[in-house]
Backbone as a printed PyTorch tensor [residue, N CA C, xyz], in Angstrom:
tensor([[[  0.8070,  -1.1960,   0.0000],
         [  0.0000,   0.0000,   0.0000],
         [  0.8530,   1.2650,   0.0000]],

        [[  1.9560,   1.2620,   0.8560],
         [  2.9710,   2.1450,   0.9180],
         [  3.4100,   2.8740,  -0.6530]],

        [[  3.6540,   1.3690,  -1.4970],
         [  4.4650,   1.5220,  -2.7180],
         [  3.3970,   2.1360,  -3.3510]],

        [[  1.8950,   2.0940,  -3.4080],
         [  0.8830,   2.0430,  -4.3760],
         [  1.3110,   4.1530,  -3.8500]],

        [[  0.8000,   4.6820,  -3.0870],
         [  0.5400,   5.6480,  -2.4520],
         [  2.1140,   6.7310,  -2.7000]],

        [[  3.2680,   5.9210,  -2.5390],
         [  4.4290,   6.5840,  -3.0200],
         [  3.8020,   7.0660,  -4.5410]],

        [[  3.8790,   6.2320,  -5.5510],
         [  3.6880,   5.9510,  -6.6290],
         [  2.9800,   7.1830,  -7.1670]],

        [[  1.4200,   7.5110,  -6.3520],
         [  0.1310,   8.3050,  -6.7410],
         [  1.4650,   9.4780,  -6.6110]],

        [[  1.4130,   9.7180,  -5.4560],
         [  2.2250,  10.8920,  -5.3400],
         [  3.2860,  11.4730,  -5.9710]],

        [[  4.0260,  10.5570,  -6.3080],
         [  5.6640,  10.8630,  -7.1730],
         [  4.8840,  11.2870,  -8.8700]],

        [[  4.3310,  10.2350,  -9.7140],
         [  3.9630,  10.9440, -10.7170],
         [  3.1850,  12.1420, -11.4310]],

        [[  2.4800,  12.8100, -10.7030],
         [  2.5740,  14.3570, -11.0150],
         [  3.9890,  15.2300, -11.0090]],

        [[  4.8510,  14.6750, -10.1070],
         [  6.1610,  15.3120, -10.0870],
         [  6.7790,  15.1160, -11.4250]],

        [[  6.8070,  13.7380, -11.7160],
         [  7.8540,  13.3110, -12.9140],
         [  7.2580,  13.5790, -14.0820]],

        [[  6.1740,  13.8700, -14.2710],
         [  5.5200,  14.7660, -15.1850],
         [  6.2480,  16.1790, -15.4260]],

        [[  6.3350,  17.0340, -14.3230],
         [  7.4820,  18.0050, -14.4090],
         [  8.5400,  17.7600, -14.8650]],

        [[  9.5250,  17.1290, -15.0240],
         [ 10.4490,  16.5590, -15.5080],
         [ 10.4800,  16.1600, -16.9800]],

        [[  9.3650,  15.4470, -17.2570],
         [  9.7030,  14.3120, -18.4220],
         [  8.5870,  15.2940, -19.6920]],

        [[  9.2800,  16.0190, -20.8110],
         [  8.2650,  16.2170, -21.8030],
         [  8.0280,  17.4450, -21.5710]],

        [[  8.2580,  18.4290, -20.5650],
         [  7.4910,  19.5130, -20.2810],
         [  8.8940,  21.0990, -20.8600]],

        [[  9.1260,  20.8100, -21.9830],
         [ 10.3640,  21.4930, -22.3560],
         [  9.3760,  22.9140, -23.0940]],

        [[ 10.0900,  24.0390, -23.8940],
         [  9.2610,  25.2320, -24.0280],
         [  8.4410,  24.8280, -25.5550]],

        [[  7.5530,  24.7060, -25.8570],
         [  6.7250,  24.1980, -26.9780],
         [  7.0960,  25.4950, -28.3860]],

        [[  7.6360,  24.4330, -28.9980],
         [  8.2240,  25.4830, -29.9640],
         [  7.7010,  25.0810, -31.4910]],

        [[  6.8440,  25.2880, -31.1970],
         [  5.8300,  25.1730, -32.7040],
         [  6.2530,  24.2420, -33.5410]],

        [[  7.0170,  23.3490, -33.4170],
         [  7.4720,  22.3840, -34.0860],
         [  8.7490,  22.7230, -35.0970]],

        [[  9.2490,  23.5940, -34.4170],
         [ 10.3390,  24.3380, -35.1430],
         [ 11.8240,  23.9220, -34.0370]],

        [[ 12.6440,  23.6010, -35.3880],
         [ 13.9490,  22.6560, -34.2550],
         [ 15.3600,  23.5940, -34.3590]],

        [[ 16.1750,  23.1310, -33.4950],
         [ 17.4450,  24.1230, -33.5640],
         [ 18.1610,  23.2280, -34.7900]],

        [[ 19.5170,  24.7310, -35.0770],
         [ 20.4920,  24.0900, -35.9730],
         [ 21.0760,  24.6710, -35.4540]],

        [[ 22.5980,  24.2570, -35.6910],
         [ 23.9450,  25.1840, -35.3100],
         [ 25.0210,  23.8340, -35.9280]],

        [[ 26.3850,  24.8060, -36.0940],
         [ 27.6120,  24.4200, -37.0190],
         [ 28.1490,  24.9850, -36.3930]],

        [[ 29.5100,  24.8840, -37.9650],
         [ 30.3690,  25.6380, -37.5660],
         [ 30.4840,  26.1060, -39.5290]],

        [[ 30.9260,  27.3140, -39.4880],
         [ 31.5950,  27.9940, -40.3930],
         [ 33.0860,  28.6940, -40.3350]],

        [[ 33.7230,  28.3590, -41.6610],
         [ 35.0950,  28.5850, -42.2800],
         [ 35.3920,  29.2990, -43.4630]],

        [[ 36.2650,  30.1010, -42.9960],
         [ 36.4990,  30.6030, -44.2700],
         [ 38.0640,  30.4950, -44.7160]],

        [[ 38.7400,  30.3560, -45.7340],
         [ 39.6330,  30.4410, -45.9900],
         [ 40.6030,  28.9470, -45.3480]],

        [[ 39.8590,  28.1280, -45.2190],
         [ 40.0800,  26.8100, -43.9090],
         [ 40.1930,  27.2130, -42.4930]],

        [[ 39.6050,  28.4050, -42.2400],
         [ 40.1160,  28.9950, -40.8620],
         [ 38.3570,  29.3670, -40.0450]],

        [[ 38.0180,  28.9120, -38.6700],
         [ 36.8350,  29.7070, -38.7440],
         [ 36.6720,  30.9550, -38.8120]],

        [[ 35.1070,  31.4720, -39.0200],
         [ 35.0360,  32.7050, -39.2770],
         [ 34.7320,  33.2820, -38.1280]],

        [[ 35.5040,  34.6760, -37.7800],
         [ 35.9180,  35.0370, -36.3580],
         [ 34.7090,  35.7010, -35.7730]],

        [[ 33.6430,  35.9990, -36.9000],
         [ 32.5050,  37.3470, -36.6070],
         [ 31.9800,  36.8660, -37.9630]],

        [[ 30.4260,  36.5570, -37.4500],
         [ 29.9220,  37.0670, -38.9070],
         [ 27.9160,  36.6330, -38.7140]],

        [[ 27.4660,  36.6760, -39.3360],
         [ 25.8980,  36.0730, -39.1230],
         [ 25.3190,  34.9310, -39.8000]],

        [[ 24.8930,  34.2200, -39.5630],
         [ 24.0910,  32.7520, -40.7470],
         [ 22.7320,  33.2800, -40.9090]],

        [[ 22.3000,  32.8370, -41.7670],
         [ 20.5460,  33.2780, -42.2370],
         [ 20.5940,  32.1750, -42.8640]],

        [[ 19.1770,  31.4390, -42.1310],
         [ 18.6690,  30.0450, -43.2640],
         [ 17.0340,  31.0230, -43.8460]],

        [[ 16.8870,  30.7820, -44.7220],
         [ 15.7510,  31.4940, -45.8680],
         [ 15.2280,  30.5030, -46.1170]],

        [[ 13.6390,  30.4280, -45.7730],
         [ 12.9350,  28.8640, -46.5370],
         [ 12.5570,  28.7970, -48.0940]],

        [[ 13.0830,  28.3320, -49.1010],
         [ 12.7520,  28.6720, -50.3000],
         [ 11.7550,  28.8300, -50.8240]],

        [[ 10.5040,  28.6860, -50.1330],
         [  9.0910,  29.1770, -50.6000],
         [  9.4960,  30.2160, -50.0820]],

        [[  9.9840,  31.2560, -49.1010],
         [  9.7880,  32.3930, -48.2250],
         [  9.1810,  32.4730, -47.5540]],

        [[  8.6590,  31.5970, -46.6800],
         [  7.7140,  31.6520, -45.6660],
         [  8.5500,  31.6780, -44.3750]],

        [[  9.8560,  31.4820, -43.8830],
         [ 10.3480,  31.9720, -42.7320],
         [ 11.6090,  32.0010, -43.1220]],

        [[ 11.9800,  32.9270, -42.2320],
         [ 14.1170,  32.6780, -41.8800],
         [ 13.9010,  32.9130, -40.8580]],

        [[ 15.5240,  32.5960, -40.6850],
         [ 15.7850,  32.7630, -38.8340],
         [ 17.2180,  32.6500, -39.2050]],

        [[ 18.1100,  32.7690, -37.9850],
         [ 19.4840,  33.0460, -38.0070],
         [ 20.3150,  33.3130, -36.7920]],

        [[ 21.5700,  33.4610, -36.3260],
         [ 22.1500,  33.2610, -35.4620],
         [ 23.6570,  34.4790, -35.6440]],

        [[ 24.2320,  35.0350, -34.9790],
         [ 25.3330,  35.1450, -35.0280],
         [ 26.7640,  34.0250, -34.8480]],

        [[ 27.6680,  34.5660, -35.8710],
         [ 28.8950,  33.6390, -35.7740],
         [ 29.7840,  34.2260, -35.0680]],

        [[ 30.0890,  33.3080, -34.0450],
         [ 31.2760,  33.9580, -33.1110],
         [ 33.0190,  32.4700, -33.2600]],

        [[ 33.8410,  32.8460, -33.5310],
         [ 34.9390,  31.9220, -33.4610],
         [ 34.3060,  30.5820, -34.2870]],

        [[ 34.2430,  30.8090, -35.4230],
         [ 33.1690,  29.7540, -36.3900],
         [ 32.9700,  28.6920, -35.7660]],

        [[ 31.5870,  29.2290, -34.9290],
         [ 30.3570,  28.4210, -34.2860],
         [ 29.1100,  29.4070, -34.3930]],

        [[ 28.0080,  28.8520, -34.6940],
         [ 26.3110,  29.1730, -34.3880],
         [ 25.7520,  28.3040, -34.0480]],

        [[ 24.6430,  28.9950, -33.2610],
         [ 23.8170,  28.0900, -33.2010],
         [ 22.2580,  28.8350, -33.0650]],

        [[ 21.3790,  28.1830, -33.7510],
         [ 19.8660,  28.8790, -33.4970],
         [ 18.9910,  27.7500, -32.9380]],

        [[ 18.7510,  28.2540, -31.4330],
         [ 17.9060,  27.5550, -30.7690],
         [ 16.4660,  27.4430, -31.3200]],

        [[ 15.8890,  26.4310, -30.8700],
         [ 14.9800,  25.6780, -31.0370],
         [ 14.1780,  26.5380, -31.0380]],

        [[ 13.6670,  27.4460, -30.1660],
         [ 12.6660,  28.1960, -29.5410],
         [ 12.4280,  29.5870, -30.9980]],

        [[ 13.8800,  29.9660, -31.3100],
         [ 13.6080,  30.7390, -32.8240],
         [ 14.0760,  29.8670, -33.6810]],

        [[ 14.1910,  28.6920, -33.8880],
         [ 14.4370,  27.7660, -35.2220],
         [ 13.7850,  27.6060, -36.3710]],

        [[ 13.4100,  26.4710, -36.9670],
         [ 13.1680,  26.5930, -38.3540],
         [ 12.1880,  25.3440, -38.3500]],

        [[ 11.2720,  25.4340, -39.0180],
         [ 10.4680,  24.3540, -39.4470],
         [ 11.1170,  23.3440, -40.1580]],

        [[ 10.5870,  22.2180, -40.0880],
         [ 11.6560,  20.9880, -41.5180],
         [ 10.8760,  21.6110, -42.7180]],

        [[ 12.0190,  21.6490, -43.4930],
         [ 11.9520,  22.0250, -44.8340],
         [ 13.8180,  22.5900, -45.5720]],

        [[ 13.3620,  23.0720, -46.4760],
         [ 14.3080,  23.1000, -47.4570],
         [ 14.7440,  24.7550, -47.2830]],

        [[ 15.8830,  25.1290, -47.3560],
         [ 16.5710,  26.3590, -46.8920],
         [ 17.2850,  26.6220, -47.8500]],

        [[ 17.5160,  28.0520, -47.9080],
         [ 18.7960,  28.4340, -48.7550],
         [ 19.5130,  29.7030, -47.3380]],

        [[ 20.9490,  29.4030, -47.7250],
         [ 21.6960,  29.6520, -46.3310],
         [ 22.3870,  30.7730, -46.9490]],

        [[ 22.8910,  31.6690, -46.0840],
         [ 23.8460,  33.0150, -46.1520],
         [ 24.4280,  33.5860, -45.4810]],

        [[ 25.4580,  33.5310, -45.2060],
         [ 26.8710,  34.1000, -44.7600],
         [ 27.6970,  35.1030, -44.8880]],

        [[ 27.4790,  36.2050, -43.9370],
         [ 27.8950,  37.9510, -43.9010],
         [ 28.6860,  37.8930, -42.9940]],

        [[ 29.8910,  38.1800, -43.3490],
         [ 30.8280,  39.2680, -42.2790],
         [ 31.6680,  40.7570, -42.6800]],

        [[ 30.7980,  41.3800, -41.9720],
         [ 31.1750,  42.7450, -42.6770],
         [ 32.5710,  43.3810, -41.5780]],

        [[ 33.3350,  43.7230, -42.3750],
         [ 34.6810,  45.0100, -41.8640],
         [ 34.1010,  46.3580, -42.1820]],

        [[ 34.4240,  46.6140, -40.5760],
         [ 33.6990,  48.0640, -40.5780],
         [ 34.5380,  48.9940, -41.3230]],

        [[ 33.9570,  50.1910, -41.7840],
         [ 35.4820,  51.1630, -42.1920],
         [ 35.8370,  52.0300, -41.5720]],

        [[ 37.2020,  52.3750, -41.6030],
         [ 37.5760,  53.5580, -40.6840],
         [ 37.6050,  54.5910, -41.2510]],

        [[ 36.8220,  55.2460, -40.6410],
         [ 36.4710,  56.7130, -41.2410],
         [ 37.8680,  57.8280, -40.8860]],

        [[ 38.5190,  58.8580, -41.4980],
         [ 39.2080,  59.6710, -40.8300],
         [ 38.2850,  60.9060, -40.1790]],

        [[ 38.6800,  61.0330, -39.1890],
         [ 38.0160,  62.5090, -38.6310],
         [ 38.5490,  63.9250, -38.9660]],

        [[ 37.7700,  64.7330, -39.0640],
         [ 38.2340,  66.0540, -39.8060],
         [ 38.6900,  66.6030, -38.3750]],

        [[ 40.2810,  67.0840, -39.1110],
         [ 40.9350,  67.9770, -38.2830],
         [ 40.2640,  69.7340, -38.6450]],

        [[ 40.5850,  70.5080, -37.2760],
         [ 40.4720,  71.2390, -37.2770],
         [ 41.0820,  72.3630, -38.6940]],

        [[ 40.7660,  73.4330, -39.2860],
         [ 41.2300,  73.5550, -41.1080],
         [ 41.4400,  73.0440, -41.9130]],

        [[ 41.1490,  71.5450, -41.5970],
         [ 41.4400,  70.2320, -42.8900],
         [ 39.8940,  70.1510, -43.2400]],

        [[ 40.2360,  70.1430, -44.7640],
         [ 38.6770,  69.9860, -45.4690],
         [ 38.5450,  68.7910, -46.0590]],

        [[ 39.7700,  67.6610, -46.2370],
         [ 39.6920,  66.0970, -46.4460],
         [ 38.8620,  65.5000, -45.9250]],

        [[ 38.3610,  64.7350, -45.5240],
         [ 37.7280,  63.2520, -44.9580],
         [ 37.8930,  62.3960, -46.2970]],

        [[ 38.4260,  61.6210, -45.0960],
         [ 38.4400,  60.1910, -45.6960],
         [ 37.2920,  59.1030, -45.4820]],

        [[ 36.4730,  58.6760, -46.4530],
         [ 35.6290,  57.6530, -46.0660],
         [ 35.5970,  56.3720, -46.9350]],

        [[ 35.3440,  55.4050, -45.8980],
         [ 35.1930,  54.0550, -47.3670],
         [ 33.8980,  53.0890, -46.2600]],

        [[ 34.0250,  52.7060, -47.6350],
         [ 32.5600,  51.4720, -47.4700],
         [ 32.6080,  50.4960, -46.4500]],

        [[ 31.6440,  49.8980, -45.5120],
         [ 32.2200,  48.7230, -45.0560],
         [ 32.1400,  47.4470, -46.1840]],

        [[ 32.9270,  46.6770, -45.7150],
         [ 33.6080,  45.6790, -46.7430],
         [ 32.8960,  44.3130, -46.2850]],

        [[ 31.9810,  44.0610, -47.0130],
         [ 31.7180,  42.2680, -46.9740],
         [ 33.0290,  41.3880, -47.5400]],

        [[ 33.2380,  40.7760, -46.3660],
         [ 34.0720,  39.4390, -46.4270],
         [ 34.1640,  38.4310, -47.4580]],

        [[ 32.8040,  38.2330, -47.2700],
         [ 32.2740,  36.6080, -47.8810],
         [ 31.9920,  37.1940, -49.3230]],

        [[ 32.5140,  36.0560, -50.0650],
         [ 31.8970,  36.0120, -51.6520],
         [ 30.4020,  36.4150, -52.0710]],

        [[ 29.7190,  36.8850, -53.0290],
         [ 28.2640,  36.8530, -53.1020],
         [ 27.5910,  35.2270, -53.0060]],

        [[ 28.1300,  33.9280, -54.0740],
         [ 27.3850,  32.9820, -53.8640],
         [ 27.4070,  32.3330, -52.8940]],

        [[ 27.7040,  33.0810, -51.3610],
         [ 27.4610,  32.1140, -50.3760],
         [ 26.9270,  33.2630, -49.4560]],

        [[ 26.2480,  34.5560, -49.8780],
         [ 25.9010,  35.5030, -49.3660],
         [ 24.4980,  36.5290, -49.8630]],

        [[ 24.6580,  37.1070, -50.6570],
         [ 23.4420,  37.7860, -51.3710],
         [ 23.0360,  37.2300, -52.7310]],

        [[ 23.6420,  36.3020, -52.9260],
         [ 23.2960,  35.0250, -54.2340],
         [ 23.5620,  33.7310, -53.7140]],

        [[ 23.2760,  33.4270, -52.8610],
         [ 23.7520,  32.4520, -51.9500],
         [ 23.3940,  30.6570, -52.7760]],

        [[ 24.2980,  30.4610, -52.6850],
         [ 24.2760,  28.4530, -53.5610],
         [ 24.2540,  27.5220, -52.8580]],

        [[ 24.3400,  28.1440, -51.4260],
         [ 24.0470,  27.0940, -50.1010],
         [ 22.5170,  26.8900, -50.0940]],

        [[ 22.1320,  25.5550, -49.8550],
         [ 21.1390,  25.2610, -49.8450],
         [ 21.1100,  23.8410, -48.6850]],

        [[ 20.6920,  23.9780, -47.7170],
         [ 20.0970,  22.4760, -46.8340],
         [ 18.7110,  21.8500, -46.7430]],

        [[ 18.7750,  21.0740, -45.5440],
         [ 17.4340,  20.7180, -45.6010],
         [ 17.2200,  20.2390, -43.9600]],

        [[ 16.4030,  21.2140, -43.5490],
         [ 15.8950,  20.8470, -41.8060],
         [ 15.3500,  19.7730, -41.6060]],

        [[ 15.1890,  18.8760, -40.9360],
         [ 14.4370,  17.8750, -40.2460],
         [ 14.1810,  17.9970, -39.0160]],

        [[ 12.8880,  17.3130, -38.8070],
         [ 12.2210,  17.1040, -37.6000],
         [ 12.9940,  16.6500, -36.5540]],

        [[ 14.4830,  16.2010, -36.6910],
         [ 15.5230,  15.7510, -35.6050],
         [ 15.4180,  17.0120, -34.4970]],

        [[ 15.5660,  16.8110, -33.6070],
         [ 15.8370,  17.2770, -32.1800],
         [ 16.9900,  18.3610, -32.6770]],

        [[ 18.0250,  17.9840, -32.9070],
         [ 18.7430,  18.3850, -33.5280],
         [ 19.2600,  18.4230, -34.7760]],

        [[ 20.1500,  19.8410, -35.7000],
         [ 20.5270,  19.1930, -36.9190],
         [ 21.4430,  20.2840, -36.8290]],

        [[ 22.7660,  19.7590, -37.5780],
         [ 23.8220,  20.2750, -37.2930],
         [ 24.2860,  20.6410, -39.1040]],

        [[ 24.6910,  21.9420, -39.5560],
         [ 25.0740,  22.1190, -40.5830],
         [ 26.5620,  22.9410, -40.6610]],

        [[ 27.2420,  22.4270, -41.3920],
         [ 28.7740,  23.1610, -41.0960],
         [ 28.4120,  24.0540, -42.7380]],

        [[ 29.6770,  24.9250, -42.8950],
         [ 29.8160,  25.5710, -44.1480],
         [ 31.0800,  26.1790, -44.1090]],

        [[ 31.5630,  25.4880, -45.3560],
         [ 33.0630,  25.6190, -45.5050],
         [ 33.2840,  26.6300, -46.8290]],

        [[ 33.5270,  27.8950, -46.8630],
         [ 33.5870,  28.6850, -47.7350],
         [ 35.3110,  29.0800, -48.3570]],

        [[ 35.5670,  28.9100, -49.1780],
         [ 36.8930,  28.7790, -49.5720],
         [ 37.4120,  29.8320, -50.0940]]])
């Protein structure tokens, strides 16, 4: 009777525990790693784009690793991926009777076809997890 009565009691608890994670619309994490040049990329952002256009989502790259949690992830389906790291520019500051300035553009890193024409293309699944690397040369 003891065991029956433990039993009643303990499973509402383990209910807390087991299954009760943040309900994320059925949308799963991804995260990699990205490289550029065979080296990771030190700074930069990932964007997965669903090729109908019905969602993106994305992550920052820090020491080529991302990752986009579950909670803003991606539905399973088919993606096209893109990879930005921009160098800021250094502007010169105007000296006092100097009428120069110097200005320049900031500078995208990454090639266009793996960026604003992007040829990366994956594919999400319903896995718990899914892990995509991207090696840009």
């Amino acid at each position: 009777m003891q065991r029956f009565a433990f039993i009643v009691l303990f499973l509402p608890f383990l209910s807390l525990f087991l299954g009760c994670g943040p309900d994320t619309g059925g949308r799963v994490g991804v995260s990699g790693t990205v490289t550029f040049h065979g080296e990771p990329l030190e700074f930069g952002t990932i964007q997965f784009v669903a090729t109908d256009g019905s969602q993106m989502s994305g992550a920052a790259i820090s020491d080529g690793k991302y990752e986009v949690p579950a909670i803003q992830g991606l539905t399973p389906g088919k993606y096209t991926v893109r990879v930005s790291a921009v160098k800021e520019a250094a502007a010169d500051v105007e000296a006092p009777g100097d009428s120069t300035i110097a200005e320049t553009e900031n500078q995208e890193l990454i090639p266009a076809e793996f960026n604003v024409n992007s040829t990366i293309t994956t594919e999400v699944t319903g896995k718990a997890a899914n892990t995509f690397d991207v090696a840009i040369p």
